[in-house]
C-alpha positions in Angstrom: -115.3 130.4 -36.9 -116.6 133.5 -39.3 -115.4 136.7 -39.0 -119.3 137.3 -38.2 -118.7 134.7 -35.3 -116.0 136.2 -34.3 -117.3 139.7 -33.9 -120.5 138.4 -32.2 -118.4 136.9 -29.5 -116.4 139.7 -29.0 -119.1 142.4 -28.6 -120.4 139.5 -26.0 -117.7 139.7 -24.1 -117.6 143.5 -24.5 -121.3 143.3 -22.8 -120.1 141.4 -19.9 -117.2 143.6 -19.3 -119.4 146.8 -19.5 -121.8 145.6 -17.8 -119.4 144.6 -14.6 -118.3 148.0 -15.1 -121.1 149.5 -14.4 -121.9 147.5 -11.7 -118.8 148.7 -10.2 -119.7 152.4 -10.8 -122.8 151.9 -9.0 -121.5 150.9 -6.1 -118.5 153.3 -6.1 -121.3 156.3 -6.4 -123.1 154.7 -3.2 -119.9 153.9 -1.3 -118.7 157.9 -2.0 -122.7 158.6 -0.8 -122.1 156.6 2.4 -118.4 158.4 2.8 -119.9 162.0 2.3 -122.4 160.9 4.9 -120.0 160.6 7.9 -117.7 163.4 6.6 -121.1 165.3 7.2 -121.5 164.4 10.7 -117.3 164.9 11.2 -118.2 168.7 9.6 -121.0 169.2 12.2 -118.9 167.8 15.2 -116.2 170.1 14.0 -118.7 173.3 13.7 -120.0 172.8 17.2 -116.7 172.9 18.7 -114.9 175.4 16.8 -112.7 172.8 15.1 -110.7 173.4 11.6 -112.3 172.2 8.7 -109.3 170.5 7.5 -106.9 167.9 9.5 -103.4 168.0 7.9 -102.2 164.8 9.9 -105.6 163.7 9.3 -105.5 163.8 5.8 -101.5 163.2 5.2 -102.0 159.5 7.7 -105.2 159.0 5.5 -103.3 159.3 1.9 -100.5 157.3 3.1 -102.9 154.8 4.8 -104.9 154.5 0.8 -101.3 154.6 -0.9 -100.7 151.0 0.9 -103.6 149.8 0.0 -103.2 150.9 -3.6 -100.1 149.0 -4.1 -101.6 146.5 -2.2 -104.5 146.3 -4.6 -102.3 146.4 -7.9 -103.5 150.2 -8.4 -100.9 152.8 -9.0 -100.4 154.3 -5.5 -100.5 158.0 -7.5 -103.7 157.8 -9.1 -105.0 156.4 -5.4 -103.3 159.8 -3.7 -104.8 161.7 -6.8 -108.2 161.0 -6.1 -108.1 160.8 -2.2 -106.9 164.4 -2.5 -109.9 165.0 -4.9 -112.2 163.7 -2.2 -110.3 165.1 0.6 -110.4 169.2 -1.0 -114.3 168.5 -1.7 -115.3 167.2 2.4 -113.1 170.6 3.4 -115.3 172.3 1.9 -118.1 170.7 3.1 -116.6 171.7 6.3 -116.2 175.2 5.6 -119.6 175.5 4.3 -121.2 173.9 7.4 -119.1 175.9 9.4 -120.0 178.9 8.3 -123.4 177.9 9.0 -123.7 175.1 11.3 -127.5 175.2 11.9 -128.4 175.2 8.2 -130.1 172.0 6.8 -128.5 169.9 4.6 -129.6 170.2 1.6 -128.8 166.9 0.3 -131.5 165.5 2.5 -134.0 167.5 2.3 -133.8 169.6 5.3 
């Protein structure tokens, strides 16, 4: 095999690997899409009967409940609690905003 082989195969493999990726990205992007759609609905429910935004429990029983499934995934249990906490501080804030406003549109779909 030539070195010119040998790179050919490797930027092949490269591909495939990239392109599974990306694959993977995509659906992560649609999964958050579908996620941030029921949060939505959770923020409304919440507005129209004078509920918190946020759910300590809630949210402590969540990140414990994606820690477990972390290790059992093989994915380091921090980085899982990392970006559940990420996700977590961004629907609050959904919340707040629809509570402050529970009869505006949202404008993520168009009315």
């Amino acid at each position: 095999m030539t070195t010119r082989d040998f790179d050919t195969d490797i930027r092949a493999e490269l591909d495939r690997l990239r392109g599974s990726i990306d694959n993977i990205d995509a659906a992560v992007v649609h999964m958050l899409a579908e996620r941030f759609k029921c949060t939505q609905q959770v923020g409304l429910l919440k507005a129209q009967h004078q509920l918190p935004p946020a759910d300590p429990e809630r949210e402590a029983r969540q990140i414990e409940r994606l820690r477990q499934l972390a290790e059992s995934a093989k994915l380091d249990p921090a980085f899982a609690e990392k970006l559940l906490n990420f996700i977590i501080a961004e629907v609050i804030r959904h919340h707040e905003t629809i509570a402050a406003n529970p009869d505006a549109p949202d404008p993520r779909h168009g009315g």
